[in-house]
DOTI-253002 format. One line per 5 residues: number of its first residue (from 0); their letters; for each residue x, y, z of C-alpha. Coordinates in steps of 0.05 Angstrom, whole numbers, plus 5000, padded with zeros to 4 digits. Example, Ala and Ser with C-alpha at 12.3 -4.5 7.8 and 13.67 -1.06 7.14 Angstrom:
<atoms>
0 = AS = 5246/4910/5156  5273/4979/5143
</atoms>
This chain:
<atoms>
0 = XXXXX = 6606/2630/7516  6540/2659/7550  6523/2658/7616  6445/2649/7649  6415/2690/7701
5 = XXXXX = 6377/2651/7755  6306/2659/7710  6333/2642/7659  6356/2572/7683  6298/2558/7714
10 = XXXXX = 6255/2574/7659  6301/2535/7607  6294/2475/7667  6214/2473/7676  6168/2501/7639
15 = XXXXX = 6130/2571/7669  6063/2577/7678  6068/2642/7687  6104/2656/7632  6103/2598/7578
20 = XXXXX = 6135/2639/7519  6198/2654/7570  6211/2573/7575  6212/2575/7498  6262/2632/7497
25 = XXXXX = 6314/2606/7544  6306/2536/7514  6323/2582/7439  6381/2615/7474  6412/2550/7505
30 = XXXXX = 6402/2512/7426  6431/2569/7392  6495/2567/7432  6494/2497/7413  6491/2507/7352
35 = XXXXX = 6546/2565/7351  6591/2516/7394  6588/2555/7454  6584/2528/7522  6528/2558/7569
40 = XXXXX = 6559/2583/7643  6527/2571/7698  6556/2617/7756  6546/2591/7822  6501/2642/7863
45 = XXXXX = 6457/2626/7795  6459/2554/7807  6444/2560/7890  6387/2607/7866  6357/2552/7824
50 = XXXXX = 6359/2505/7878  6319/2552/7916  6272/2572/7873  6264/2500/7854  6253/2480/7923
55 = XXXXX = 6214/2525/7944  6170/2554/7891  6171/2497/7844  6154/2440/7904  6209/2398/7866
60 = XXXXX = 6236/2344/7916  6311/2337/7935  6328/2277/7891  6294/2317/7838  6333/2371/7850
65 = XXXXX = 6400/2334/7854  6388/2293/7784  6372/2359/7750  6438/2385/7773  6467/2314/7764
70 = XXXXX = 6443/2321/7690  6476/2394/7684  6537/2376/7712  6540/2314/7664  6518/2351/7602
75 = XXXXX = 6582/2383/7552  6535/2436/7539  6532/2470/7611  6598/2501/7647  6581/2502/7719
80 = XXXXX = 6617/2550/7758  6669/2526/7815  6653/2448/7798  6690/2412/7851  6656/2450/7905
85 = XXXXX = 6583/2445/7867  6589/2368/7869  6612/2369/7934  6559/2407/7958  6515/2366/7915
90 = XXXXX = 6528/2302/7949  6523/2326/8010  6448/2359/7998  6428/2300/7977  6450/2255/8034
95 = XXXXX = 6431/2295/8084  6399/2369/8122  6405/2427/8109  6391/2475/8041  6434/2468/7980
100 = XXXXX = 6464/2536/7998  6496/2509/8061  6533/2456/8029  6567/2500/7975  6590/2548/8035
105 = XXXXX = 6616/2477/8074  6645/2465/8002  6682/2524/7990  6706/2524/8065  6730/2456/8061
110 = XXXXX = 6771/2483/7996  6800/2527/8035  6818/2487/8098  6761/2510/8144  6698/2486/8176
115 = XXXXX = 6632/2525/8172  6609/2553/8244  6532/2559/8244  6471/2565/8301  6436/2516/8249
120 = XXXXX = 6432/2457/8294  6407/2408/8242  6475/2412/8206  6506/2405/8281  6551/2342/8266
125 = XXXXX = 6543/2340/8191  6617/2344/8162  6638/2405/8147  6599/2447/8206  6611/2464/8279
130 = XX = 6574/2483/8338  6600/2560/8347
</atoms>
């Protein structure tokens, strides 16, 4: 098994203008595990990352965003990290406010039994969050 770094994700996702031979490279590195019959991890601060960087250097929209990680989570090549709580937080990013980031922190809450407490008052009466 390998693992990818945020940059490397991204790169292997879109392709870089900035650095065109580094798309090639990742897109190499996820094949030859392929090939090998390894499975590629994806840990979850590196997916959240993505999302980010996705967001809000790349311009991509939300449903964008959530069939890309749609398409990872569906692919037997990719291991993401912590699943339950990605697609939970998944659905929830797509449906409604807030950044990716807060639903995998109302995600991982929910998992274990609590509600997320923010001063972010457009996730005020989304599930999983409370007025402090």
């Amino acid at each position: 098994m390998i693992a990818l770094d945020t940059n490397v994700l991204v790169r292997f996702l879109v392709d870089s203008q900035d650095e065109p031979t580094q798309s090639v490279r990742a897109r190499s590195l996820v094949q030859g595990a392929v090939e090998r019959g390894e499975s590629v991890l994806v840990p979850l601060v590196t997916l959240v990352e993505t999302v980010w960087v996705l967001r809000k250097v790349g311009g991509f929209a939300r449903a964008d965003i959530g069939r890309t990680l749609r398409g990872l989570l569906a692919s037997p090549t990719f291991e993401l990290a912590r699943r339950d709580e990605v697609e939970l937080a998944l659905g929830a990013y797509e449906g409604g406010k807030g950044d990716f980031a807060d639903h995998v922190i109302a995600a991982e809450a929910a998992a274990n039994g609590a509600v997320v407490h923010t001063f972010d008052r457009a996730l005020h009466g989304m599930p999983g969050f409370a007025e402090p």
